[in-house]
LOSEPA-655408 format. One line per field, with one value per residue: residue number from 1; y negated, z negated, x negated of N, C-alpha, C in turn. Coordinates in pm, whole numbers, plus 50000, padded with zeros to 5 digits. Layout:
BEGIN
lummi: [NUM	...];
nyy: [Y	...];
nzz: [Z	...];
nxx: [X	...];
cayy: [Y	...];
cazz: [Z	...];
caxx: [X	...];
cyy: [Y	...];
czz: [Z	...];
cxx: [X	...];
END
This chain:
BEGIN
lummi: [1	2	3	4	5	6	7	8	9	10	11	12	13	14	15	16	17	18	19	20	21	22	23	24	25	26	27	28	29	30	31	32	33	34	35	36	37	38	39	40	41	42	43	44	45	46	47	48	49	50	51	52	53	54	55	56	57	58	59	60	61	62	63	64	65	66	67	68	69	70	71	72	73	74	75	76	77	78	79	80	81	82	83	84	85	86	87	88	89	90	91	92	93	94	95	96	97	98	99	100	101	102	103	104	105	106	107	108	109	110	111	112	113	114	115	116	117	118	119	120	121	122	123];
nyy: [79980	79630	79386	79144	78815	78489	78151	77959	77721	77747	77725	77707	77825	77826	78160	78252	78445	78439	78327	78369	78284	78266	78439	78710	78715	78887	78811	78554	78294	78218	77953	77922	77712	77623	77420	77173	76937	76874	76948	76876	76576	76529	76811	76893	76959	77212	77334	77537	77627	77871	78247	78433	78779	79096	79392	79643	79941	80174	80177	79962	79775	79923	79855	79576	79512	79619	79480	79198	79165	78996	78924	78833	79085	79191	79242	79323	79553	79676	79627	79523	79295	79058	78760	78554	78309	77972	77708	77448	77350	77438	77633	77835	77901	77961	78193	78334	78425	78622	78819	78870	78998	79176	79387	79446	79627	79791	79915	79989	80196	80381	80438	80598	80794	80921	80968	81172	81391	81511	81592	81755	81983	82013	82168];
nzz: [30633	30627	30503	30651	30477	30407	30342	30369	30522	30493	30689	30727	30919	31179	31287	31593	31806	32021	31999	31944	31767	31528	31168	30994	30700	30445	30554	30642	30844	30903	30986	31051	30938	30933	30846	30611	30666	30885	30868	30961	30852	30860	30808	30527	30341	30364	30329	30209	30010	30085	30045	30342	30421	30587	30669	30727	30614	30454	30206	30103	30067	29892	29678	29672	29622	29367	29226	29285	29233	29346	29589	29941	30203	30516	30911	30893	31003	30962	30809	30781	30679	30423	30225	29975	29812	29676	29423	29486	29772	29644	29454	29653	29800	29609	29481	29773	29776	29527	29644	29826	29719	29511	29719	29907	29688	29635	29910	29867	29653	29796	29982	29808	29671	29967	30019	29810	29806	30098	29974	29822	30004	30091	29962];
nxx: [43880	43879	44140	44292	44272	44402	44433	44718	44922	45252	45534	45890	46115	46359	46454	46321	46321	46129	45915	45600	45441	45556	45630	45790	45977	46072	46370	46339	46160	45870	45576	45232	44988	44624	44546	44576	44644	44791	45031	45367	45496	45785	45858	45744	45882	45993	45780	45497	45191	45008	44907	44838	44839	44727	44765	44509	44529	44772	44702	44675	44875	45002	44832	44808	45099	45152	44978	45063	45353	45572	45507	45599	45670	45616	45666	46027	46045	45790	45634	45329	45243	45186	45290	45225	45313	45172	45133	44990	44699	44479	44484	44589	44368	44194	44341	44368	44030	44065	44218	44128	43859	44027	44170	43917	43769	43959	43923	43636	43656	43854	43660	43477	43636	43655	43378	43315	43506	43435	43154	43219	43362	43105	43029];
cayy: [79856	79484	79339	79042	78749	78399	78035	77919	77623	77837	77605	77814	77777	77887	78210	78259	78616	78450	78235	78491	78203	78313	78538	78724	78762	78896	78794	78419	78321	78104	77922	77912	77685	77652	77288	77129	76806	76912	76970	76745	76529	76567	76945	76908	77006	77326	77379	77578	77684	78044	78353	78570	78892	79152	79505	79772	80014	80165	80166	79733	79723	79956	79771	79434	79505	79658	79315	79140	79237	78863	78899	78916	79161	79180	79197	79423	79692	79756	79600	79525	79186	78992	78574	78521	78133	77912	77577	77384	77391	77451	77716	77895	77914	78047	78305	78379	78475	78706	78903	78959	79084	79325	79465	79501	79648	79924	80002	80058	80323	80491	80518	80708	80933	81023	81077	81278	81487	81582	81628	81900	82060	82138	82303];
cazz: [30708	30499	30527	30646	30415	30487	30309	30526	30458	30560	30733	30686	31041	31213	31352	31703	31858	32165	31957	31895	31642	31360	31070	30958	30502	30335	30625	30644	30928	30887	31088	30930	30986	30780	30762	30515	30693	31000	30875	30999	30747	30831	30757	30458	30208	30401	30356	30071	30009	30046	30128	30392	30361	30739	30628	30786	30562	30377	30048	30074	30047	29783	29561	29643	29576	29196	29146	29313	29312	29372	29731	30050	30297	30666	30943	30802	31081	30999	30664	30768	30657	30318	30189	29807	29762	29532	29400	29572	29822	29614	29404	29735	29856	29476	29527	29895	29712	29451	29674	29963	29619	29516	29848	29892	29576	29706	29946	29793	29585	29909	30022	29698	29743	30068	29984	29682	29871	30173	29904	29754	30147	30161	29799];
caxx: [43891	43912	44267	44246	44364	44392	44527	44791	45035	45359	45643	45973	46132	46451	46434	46355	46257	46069	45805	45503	45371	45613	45597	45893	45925	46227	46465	46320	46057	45765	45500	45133	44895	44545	44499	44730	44678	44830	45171	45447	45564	45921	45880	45708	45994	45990	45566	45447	45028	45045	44839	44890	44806	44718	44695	44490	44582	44869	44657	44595	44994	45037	44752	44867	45258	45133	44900	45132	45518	45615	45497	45704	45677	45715	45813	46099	46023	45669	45584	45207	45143	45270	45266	45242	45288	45100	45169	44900	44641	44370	44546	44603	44272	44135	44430	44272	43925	44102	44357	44030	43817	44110	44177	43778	43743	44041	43846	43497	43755	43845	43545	43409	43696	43622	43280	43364	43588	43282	43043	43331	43350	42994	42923];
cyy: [79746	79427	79243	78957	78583	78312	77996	77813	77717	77740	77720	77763	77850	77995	78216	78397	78539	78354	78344	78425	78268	78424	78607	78804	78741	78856	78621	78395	78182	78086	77910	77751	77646	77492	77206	76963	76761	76987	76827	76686	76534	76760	76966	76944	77165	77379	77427	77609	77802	78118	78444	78654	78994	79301	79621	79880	80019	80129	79985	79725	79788	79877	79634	79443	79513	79523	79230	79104	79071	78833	78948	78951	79156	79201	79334	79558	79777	79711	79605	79395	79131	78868	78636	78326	78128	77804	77501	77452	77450	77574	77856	77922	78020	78221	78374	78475	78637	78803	78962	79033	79207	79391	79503	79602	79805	79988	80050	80201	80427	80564	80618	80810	81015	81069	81195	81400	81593	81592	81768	82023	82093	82168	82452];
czz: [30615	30612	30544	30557	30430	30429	30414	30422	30567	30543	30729	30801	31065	31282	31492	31788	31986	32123	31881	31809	31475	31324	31048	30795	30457	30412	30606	30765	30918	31003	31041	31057	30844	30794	30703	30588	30830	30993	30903	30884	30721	30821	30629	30340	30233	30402	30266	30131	29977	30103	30240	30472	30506	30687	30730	30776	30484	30233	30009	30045	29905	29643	29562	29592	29379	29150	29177	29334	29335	29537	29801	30138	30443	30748	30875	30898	31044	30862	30617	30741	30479	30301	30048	29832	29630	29533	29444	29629	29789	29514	29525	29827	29759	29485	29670	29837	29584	29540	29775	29867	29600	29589	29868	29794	29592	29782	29960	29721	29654	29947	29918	29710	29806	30072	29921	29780	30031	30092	29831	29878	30125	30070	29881];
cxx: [43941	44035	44205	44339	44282	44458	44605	44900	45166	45492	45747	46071	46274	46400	46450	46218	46154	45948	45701	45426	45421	45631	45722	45849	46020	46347	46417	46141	45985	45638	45393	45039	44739	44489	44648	44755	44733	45011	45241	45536	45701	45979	45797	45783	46067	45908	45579	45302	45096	44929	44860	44812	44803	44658	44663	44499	44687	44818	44696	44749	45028	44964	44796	44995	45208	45036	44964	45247	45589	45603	45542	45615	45714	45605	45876	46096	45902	45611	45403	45141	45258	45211	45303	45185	45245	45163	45101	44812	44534	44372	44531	44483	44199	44227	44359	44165	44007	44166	44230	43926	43916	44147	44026	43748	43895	43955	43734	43581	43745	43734	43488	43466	43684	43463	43255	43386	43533	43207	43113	43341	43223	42944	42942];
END
């Protein structure tokens, strides 16, 4: 299954358990949204361009952490999605393209594996 991954301008918000909008990364909770021109200017010193990262498998976390150990994790119960910020928007989109290649590119892997490994069952 392809992780999903996604540019997002990530607003870095107070936590609040009853808003099913926000993210939780490293004990800090953020708000995404994917047009950069749709942030509120008086939260803009709280915006970063970032990726974030929706894994369907355990593998997509283990390969992104080793290409990526800069990226947070969360929420801290379940550790199925991660953000790696960029420095601009356009940075963070090119990042997008690379991180949905190397997760793809995991699981073309898998799959060979598990072919491998039924083609080994019925010798």
């Amino acid at each position: 299954m392809k992780a999903d991954v996604y540019a997002v301008m990530a607003t870095q918000v107070p936590p609040d358990e009853e808003d099913e909008g926000l993210h939780e990364f490293s004990l800090y909770w953020y708000r995404f949204t994917d047009n950069p021109a749709s942030v509120d200017p008086r939260l803009s010193a709280r915006t970063r361009p970032a990726v974030w990262v929706r894994f369907k498998e355990i593998s997509q976390l283990e390969t992104l952490q080793g290409s990526y150990p800069e990226a947070r994790l969360g929420p801290s119960s379940s550790y199925t999605e991660a953000l790696i910020f960029s420095e601009s928007w356009e940075e963070a989109k090119q990042l997008q393209k690379k991180v949905a290649t190397l997760l793809s590119q995991n699981e073309d892997d898998t799959l060979k594996g598990l072919l491998a490994e039924d083609t080994l069952e019925d010798l």
